[in-house]
N, CA and C atoms of all chains as a GROMACS GRO file, in nm:
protein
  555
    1UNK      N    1   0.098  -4.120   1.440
    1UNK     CA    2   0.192  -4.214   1.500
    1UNK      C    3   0.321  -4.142   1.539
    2UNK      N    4   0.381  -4.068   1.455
    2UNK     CA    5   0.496  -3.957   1.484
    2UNK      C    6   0.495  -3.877   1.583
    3UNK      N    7   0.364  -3.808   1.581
    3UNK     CA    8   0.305  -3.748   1.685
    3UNK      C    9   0.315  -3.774   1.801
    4UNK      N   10   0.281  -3.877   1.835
    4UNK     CA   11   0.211  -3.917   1.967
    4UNK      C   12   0.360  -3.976   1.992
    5UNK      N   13   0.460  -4.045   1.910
    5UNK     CA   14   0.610  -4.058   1.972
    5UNK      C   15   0.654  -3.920   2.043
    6UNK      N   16   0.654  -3.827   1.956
    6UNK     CA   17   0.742  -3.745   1.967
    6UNK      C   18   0.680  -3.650   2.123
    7UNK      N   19   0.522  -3.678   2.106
    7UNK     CA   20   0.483  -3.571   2.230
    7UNK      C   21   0.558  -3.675   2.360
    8UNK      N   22   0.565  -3.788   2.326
    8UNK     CA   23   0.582  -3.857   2.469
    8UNK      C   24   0.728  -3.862   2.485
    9UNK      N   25   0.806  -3.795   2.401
    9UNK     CA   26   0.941  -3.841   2.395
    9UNK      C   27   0.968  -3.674   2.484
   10UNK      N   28   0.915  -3.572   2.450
   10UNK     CA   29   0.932  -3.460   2.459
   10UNK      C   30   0.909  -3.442   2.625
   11UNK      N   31   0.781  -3.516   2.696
   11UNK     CA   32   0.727  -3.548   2.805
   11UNK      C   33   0.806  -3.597   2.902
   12UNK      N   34   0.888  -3.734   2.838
   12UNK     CA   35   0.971  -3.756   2.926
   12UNK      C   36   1.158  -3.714   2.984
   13UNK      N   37   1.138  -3.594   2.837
   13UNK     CA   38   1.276  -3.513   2.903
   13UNK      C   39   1.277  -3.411   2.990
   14UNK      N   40   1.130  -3.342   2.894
   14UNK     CA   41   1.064  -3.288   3.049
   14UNK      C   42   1.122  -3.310   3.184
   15UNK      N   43   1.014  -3.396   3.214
   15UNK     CA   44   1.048  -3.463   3.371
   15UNK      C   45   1.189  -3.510   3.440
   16UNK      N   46   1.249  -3.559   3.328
   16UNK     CA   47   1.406  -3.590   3.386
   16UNK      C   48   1.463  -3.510   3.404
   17UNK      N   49   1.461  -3.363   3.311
   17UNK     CA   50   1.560  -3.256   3.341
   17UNK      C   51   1.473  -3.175   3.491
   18UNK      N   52   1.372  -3.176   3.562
   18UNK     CA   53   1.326  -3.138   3.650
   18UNK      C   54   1.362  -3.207   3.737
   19UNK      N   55   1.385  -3.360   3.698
   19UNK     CA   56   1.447  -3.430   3.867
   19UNK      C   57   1.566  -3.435   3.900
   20UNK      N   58   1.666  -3.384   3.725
   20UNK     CA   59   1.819  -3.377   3.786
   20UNK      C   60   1.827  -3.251   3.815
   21UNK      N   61   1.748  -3.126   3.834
   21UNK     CA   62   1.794  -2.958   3.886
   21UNK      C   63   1.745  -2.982   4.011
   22UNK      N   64   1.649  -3.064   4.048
   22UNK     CA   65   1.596  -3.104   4.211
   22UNK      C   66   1.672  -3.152   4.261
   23UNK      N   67   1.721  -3.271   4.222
   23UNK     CA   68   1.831  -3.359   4.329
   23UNK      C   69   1.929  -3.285   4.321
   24UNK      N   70   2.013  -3.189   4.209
   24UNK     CA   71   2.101  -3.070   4.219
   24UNK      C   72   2.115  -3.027   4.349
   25UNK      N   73   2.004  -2.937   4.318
   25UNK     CA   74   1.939  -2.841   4.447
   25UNK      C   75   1.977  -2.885   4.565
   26UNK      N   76   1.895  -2.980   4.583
   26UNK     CA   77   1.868  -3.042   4.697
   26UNK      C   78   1.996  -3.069   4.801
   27UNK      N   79   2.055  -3.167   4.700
   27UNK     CA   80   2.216  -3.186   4.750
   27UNK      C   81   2.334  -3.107   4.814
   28UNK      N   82   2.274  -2.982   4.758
   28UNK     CA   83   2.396  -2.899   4.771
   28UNK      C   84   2.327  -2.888   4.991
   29UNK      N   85   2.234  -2.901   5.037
   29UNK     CA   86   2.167  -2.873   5.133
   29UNK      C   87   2.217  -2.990   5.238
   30UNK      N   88   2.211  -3.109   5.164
   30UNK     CA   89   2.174  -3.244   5.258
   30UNK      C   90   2.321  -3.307   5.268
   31UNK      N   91   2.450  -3.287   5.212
   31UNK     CA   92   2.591  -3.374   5.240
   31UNK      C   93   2.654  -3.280   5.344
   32UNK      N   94   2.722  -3.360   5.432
   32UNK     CA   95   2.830  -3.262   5.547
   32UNK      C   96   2.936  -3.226   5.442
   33UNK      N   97   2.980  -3.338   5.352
   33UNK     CA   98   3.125  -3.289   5.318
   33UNK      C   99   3.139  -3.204   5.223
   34UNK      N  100   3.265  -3.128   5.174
   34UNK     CA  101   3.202  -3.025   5.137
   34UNK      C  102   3.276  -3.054   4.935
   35UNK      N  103   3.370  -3.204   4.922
   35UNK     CA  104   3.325  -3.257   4.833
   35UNK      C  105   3.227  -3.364   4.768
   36UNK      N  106   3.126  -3.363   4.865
   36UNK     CA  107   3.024  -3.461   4.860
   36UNK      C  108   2.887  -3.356   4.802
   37UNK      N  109   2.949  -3.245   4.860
   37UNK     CA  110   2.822  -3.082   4.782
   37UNK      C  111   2.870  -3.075   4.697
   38UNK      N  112   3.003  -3.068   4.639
   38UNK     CA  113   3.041  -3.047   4.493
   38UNK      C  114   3.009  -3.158   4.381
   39UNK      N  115   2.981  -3.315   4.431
   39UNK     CA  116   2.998  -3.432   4.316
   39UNK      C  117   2.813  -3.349   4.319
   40UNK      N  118   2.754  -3.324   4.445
   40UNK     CA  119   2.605  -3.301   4.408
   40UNK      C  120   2.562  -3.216   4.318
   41UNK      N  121   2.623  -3.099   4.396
   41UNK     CA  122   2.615  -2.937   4.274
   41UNK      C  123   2.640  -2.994   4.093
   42UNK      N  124   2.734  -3.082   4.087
   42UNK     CA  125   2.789  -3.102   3.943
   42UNK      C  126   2.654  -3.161   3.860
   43UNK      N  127   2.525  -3.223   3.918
   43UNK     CA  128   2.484  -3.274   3.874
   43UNK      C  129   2.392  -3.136   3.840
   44UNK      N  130   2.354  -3.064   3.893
   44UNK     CA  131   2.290  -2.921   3.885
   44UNK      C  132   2.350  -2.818   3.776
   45UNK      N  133   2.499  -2.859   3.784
   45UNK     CA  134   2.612  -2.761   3.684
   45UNK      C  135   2.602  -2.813   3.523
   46UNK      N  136   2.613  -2.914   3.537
   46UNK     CA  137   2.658  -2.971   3.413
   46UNK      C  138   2.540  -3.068   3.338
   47UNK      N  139   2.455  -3.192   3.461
   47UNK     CA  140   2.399  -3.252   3.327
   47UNK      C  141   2.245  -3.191   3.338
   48UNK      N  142   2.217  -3.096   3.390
   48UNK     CA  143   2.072  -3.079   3.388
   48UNK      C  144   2.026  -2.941   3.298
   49UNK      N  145   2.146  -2.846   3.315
   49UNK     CA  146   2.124  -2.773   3.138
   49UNK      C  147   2.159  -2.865   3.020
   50UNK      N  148   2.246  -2.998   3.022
   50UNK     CA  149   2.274  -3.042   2.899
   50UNK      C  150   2.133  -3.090   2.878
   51UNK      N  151   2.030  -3.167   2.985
   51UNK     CA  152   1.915  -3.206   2.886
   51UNK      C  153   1.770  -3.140   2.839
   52UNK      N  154   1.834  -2.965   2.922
   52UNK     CA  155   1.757  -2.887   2.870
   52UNK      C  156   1.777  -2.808   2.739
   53UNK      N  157   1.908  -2.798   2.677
   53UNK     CA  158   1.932  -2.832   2.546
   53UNK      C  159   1.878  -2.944   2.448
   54UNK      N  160   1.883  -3.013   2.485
   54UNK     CA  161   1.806  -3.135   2.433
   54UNK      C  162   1.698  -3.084   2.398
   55UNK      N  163   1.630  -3.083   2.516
   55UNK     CA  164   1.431  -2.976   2.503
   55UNK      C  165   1.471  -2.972   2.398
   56UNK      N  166   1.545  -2.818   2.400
   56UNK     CA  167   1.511  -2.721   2.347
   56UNK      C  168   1.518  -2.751   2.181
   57UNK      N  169   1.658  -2.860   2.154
   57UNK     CA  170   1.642  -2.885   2.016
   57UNK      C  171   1.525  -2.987   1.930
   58UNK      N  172   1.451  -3.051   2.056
   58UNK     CA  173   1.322  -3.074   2.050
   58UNK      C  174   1.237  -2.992   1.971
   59UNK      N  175   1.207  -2.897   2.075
   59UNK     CA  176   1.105  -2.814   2.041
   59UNK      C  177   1.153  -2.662   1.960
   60UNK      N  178   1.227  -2.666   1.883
   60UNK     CA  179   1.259  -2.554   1.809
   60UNK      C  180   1.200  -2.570   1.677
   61UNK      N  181   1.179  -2.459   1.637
   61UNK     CA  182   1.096  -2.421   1.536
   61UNK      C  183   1.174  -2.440   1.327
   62UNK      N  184   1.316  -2.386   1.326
   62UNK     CA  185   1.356  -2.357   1.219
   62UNK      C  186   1.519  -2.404   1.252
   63UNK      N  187   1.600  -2.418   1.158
   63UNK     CA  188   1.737  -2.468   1.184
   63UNK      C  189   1.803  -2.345   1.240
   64UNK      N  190   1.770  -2.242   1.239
   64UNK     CA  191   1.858  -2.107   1.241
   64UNK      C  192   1.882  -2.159   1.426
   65UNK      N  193   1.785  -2.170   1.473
   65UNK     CA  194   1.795  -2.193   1.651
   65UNK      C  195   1.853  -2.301   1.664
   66UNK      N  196   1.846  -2.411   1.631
   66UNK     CA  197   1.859  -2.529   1.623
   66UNK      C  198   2.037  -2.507   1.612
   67UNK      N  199   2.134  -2.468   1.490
   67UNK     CA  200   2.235  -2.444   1.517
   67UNK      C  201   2.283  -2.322   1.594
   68UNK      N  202   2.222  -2.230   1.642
   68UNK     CA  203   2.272  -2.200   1.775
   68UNK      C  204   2.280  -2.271   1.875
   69UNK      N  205   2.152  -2.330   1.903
   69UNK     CA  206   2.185  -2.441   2.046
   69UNK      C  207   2.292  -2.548   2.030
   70UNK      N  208   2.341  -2.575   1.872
   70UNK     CA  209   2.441  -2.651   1.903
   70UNK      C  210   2.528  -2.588   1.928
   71UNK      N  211   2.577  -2.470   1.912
   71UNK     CA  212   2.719  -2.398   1.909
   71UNK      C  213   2.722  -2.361   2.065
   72UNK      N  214   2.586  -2.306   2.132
   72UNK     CA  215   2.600  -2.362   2.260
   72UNK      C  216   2.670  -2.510   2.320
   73UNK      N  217   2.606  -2.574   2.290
   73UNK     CA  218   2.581  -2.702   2.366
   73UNK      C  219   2.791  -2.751   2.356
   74UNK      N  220   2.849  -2.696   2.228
   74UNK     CA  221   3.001  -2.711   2.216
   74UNK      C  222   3.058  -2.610   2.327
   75UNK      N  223   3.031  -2.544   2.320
   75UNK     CA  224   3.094  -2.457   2.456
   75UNK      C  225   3.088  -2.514   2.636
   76UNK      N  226   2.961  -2.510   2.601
   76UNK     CA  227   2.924  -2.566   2.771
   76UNK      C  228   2.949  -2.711   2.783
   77UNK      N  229   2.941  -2.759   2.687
   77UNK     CA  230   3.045  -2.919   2.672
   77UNK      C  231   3.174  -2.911   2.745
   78UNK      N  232   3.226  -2.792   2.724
   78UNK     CA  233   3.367  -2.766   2.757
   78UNK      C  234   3.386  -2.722   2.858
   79UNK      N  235   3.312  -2.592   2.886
   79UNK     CA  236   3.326  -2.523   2.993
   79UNK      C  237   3.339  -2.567   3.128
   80UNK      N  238   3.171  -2.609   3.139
   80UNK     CA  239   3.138  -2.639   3.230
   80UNK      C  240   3.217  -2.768   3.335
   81UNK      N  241   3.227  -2.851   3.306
   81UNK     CA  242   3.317  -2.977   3.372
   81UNK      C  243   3.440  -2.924   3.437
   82UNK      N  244   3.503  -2.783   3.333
   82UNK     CA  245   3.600  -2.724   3.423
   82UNK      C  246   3.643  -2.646   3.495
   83UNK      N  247   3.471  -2.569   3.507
   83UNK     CA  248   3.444  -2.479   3.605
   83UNK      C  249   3.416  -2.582   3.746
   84UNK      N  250   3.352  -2.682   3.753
   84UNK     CA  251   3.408  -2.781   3.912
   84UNK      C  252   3.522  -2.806   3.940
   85UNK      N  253   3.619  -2.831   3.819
   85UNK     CA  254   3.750  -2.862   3.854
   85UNK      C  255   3.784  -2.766   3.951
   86UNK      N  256   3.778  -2.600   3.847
   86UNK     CA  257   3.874  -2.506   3.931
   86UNK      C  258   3.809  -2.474   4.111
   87UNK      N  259   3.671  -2.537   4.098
   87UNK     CA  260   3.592  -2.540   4.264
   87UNK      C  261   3.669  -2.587   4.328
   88UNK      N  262   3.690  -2.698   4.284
   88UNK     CA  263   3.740  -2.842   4.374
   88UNK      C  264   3.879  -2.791   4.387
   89UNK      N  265   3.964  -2.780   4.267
   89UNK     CA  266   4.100  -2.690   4.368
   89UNK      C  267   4.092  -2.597   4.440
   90UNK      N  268   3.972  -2.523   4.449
   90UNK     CA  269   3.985  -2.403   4.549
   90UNK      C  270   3.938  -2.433   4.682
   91UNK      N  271   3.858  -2.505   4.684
   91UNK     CA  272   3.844  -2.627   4.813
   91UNK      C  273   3.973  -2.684   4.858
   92UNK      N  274   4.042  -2.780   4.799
   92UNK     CA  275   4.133  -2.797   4.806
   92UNK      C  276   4.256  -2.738   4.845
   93UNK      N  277   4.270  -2.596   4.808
   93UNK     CA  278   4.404  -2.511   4.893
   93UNK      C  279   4.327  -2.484   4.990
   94UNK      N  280   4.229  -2.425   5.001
   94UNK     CA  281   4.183  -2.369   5.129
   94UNK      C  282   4.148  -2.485   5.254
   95UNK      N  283   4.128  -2.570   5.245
   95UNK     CA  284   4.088  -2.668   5.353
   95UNK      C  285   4.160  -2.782   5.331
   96UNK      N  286   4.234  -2.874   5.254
   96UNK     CA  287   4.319  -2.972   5.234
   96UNK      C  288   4.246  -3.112   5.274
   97UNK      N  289   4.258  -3.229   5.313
   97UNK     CA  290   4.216  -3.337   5.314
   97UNK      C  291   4.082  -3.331   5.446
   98UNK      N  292   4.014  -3.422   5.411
   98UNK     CA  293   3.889  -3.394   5.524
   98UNK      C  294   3.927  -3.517   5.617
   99UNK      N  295   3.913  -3.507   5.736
   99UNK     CA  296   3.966  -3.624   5.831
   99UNK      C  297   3.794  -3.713   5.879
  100UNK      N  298   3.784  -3.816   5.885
  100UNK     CA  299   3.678  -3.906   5.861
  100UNK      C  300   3.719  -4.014   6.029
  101UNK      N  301   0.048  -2.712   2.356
  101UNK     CA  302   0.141  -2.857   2.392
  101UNK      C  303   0.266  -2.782   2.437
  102UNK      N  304   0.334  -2.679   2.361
  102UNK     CA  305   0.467  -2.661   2.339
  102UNK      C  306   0.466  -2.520   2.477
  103UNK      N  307   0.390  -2.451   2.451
  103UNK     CA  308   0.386  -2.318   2.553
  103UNK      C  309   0.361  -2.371   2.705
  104UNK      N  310   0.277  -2.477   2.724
  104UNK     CA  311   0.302  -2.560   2.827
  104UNK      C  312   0.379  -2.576   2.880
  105UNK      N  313   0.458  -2.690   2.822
  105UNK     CA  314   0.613  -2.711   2.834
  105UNK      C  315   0.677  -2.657   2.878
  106UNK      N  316   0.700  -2.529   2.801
  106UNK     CA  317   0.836  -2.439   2.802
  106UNK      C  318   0.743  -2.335   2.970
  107UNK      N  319   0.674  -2.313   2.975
  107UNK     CA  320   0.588  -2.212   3.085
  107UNK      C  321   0.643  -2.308   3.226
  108UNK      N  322   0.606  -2.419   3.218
  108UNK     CA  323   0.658  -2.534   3.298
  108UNK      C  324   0.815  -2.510   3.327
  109UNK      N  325   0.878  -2.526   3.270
  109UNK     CA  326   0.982  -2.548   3.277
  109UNK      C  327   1.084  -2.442   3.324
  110UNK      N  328   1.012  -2.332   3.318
  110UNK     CA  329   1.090  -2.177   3.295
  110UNK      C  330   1.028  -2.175   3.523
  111UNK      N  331   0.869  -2.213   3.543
  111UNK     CA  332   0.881  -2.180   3.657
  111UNK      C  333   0.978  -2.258   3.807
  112UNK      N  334   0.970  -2.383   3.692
  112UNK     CA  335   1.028  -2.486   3.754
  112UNK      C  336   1.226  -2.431   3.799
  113UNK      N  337   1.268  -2.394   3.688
  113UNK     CA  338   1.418  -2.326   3.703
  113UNK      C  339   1.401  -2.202   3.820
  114UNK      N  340   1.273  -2.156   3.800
  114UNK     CA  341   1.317  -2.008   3.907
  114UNK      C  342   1.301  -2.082   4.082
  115UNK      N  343   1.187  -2.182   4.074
  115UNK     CA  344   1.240  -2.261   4.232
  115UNK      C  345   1.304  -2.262   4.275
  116UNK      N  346   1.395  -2.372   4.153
  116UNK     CA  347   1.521  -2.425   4.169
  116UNK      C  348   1.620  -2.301   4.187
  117UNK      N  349   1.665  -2.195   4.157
  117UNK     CA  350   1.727  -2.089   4.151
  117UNK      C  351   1.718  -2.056   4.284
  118UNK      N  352   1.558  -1.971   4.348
  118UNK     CA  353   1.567  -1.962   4.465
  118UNK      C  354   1.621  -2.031   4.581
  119UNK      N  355   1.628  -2.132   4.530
  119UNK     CA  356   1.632  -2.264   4.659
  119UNK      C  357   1.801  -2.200   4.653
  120UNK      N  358   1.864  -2.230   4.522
  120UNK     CA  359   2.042  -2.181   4.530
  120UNK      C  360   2.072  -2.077   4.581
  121UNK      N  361   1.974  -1.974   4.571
  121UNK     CA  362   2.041  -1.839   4.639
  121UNK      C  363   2.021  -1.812   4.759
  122UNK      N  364   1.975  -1.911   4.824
  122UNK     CA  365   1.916  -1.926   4.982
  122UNK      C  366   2.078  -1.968   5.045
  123UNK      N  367   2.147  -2.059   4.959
  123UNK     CA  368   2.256  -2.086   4.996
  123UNK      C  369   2.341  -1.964   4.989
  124UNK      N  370   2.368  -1.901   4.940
  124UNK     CA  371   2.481  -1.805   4.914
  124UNK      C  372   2.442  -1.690   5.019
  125UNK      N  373   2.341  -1.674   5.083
  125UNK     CA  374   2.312  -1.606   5.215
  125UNK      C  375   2.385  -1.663   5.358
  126UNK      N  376   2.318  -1.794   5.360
  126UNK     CA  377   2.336  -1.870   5.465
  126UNK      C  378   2.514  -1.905   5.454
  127UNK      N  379   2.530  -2.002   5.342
  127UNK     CA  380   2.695  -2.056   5.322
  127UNK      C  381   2.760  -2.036   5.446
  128UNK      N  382   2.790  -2.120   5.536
  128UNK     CA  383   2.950  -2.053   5.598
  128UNK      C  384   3.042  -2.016   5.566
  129UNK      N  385   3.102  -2.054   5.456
  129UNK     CA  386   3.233  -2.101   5.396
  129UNK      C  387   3.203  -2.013   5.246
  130UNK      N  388   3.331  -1.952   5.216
  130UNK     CA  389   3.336  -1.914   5.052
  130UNK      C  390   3.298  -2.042   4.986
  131UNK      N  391   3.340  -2.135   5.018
  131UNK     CA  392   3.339  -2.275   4.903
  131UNK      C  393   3.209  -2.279   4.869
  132UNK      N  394   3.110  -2.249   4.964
  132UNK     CA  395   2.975  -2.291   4.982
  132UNK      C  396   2.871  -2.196   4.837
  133UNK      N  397   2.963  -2.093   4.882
  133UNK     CA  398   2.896  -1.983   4.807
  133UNK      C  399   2.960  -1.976   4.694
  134UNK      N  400   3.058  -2.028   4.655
  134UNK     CA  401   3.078  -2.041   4.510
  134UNK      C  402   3.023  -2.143   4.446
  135UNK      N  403   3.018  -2.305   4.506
  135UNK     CA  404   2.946  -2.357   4.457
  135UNK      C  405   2.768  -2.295   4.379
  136UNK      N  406   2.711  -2.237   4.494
  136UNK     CA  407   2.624  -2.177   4.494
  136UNK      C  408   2.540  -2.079   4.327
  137UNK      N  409   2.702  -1.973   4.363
  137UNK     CA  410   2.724  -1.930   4.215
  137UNK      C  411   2.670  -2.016   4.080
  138UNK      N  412   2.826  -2.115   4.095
  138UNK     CA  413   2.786  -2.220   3.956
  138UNK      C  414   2.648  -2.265   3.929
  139UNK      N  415   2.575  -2.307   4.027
  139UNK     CA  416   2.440  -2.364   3.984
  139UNK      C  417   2.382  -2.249   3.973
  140UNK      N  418   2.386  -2.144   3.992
  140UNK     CA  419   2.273  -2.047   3.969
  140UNK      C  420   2.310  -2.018   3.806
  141UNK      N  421   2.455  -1.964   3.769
  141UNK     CA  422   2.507  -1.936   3.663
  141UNK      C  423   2.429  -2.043   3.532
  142UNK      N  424   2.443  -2.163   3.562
  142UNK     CA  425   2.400  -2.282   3.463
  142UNK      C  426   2.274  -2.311   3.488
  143UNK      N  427   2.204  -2.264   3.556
  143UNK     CA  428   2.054  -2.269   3.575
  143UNK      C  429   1.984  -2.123   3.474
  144UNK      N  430   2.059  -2.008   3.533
  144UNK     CA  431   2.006  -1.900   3.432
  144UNK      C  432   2.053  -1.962   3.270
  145UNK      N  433   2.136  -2.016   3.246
  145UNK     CA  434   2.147  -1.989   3.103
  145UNK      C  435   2.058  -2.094   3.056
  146UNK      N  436   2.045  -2.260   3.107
  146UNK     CA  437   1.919  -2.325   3.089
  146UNK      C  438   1.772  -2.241   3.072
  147UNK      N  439   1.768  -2.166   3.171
  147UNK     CA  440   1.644  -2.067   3.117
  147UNK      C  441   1.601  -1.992   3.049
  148UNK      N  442   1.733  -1.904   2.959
  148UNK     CA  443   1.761  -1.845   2.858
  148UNK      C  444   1.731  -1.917   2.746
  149UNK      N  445   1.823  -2.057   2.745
  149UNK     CA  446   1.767  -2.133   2.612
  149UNK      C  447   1.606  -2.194   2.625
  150UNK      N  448   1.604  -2.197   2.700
  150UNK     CA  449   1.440  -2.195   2.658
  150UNK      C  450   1.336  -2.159   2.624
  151UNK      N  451   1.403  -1.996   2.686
  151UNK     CA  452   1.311  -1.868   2.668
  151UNK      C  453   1.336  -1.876   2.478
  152UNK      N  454   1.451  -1.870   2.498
  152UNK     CA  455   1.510  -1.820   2.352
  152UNK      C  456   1.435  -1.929   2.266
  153UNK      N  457   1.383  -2.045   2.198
  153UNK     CA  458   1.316  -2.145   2.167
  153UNK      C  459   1.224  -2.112   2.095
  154UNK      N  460   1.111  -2.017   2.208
  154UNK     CA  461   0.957  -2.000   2.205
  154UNK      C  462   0.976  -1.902   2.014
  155UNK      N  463   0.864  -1.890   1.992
  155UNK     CA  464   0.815  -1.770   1.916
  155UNK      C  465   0.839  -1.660   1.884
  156UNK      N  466   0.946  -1.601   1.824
  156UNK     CA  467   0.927  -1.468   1.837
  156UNK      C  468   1.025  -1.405   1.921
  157UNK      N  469   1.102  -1.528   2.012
  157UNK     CA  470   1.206  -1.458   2.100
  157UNK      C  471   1.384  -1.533   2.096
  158UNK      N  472   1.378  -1.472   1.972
  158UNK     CA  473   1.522  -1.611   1.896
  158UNK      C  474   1.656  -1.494   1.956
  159UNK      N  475   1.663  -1.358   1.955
  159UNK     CA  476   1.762  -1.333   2.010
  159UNK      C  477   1.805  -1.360   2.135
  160UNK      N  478   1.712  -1.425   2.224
  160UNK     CA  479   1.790  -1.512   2.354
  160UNK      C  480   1.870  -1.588   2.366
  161UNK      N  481   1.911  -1.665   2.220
  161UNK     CA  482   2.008  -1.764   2.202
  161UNK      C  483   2.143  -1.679   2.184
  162UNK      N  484   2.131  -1.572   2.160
  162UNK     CA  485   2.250  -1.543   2.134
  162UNK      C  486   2.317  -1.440   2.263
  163UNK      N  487   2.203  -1.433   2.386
  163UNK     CA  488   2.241  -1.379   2.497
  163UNK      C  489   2.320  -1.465   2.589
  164UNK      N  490   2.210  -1.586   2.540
  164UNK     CA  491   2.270  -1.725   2.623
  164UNK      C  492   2.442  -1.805   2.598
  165UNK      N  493   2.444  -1.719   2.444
  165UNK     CA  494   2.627  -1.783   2.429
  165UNK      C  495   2.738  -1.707   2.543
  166UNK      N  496   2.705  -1.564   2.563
  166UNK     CA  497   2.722  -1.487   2.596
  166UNK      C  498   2.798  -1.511   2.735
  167UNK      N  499   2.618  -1.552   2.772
  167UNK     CA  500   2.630  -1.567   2.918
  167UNK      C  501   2.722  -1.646   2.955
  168UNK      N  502   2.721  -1.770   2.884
  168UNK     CA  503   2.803  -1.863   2.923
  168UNK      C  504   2.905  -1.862   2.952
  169UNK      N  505   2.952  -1.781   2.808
  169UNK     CA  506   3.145  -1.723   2.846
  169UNK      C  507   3.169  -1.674   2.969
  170UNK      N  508   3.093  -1.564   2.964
  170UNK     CA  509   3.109  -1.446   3.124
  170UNK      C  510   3.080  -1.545   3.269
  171UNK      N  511   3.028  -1.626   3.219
  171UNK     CA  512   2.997  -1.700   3.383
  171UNK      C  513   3.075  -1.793   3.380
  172UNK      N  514   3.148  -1.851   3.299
  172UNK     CA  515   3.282  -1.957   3.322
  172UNK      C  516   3.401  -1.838   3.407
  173UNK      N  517   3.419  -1.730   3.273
  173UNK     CA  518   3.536  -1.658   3.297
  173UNK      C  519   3.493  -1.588   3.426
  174UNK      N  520   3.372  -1.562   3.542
  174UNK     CA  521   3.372  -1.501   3.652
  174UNK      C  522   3.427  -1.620   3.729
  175UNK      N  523   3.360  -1.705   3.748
  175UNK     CA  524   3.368  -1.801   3.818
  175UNK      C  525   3.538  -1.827   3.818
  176UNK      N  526   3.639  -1.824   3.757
  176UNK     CA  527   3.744  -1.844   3.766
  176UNK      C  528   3.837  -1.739   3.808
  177UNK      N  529   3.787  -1.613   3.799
  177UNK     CA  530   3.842  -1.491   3.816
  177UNK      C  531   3.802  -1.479   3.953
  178UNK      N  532   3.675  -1.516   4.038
  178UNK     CA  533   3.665  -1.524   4.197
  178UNK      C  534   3.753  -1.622   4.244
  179UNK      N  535   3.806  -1.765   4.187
  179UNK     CA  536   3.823  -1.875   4.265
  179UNK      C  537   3.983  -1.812   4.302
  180UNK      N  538   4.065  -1.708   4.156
  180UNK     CA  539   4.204  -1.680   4.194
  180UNK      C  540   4.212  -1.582   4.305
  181UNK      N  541   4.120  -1.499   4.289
  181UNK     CA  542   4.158  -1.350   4.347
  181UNK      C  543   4.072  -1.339   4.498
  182UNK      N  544   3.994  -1.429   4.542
  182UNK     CA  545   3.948  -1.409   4.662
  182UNK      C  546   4.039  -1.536   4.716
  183UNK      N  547   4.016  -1.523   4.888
  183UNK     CA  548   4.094  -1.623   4.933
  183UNK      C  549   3.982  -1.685   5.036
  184UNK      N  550   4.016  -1.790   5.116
  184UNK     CA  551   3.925  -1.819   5.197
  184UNK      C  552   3.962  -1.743   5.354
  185UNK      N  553   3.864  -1.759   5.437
  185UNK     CA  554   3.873  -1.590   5.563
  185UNK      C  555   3.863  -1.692   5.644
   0.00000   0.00000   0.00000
């Protein structure tokens, strides 16, 4: 009974973290604007390694990995959200408001 | 069940990777190609922790902390010191 939760639980993060690095991808290809590629890219940056962490604390073997991926997962918690910021200001000096 | 998974998942990131570095050729624009950067940067280290996971290959987790630092701190060190052309 545990089993068969856990394989299907494992199954369906699977698949979600494959459709948020796709639509990532994808996005960065298909918007003209060029903060409409960045809200896309963010989804590629930030939540589609967070739920491959997840996996991974899924499927890990012993606690020793298990608290590494958290001590990861505290960093890139952090990091990451403000590595778009500093994008988006550099967009921002270099090209200034987009006219519509 | 589990080598599946992770085999899956590892070819699935290098697609996705290629598909990003197609951009950083093409890009018009620096913006384009830094974006570019970031997803590749947070795509390799997703692949790292996964690698790192399997059997037998636990020092990947600790390449992957690594990485992380160095690819925040590049990524911020291009956005000051290059300009747009």
């Amino acid at each position: 009974m545990f089993n068969i939760l856990w394989n299907i639980t494992v199954l369906i993060i699977t698949f979600l973290s494959a459709i948020f690095t796709l639509l990532g991808v994808i996005g960065l290809y298909r918007f003209k604007d060029n903060y409409a590629r960045l809200q896309a890219s963010s989804l590629a940056t930030t939540t589609a390694p967070f739920t491959y962490f997840i996996l991974a604390l899924l499927l890990s073997n012993d606690w020793q990995s298990r608290l590494r991926v958290i001590v990861i997962i505290l960093f890139f918690f952090i990091s990451s959200p403000i590595t778009t910021q500093i994008i988006a200001r550099y967009i921002w000096k270099s090209e200034g408001e987009t006219e519509r | 069940m589990k080598n599946q998974i992770t085999l899956f998942s590892i070819y699935f990131i290098l697609i996705c990777i290629a598909l990003a570095l197609f951009r950083i050729f093409v890009g018009p624009k620096t913006s384009d190609r830094l974006m570019a950067l970031a997803v590749i940067s947070s795509l390799v280290l997703a692949m790292l922790v996964i690698l790192g996971v399997q059997d037998g290959k636990s020092p990947y987790l600790d390449v992957a902390l690594l990485y992380d630092i160095f690819g925040f701190l590049g990524i911020f060190a291009i956005s000051r010191l290059i300009k747009e052309k």
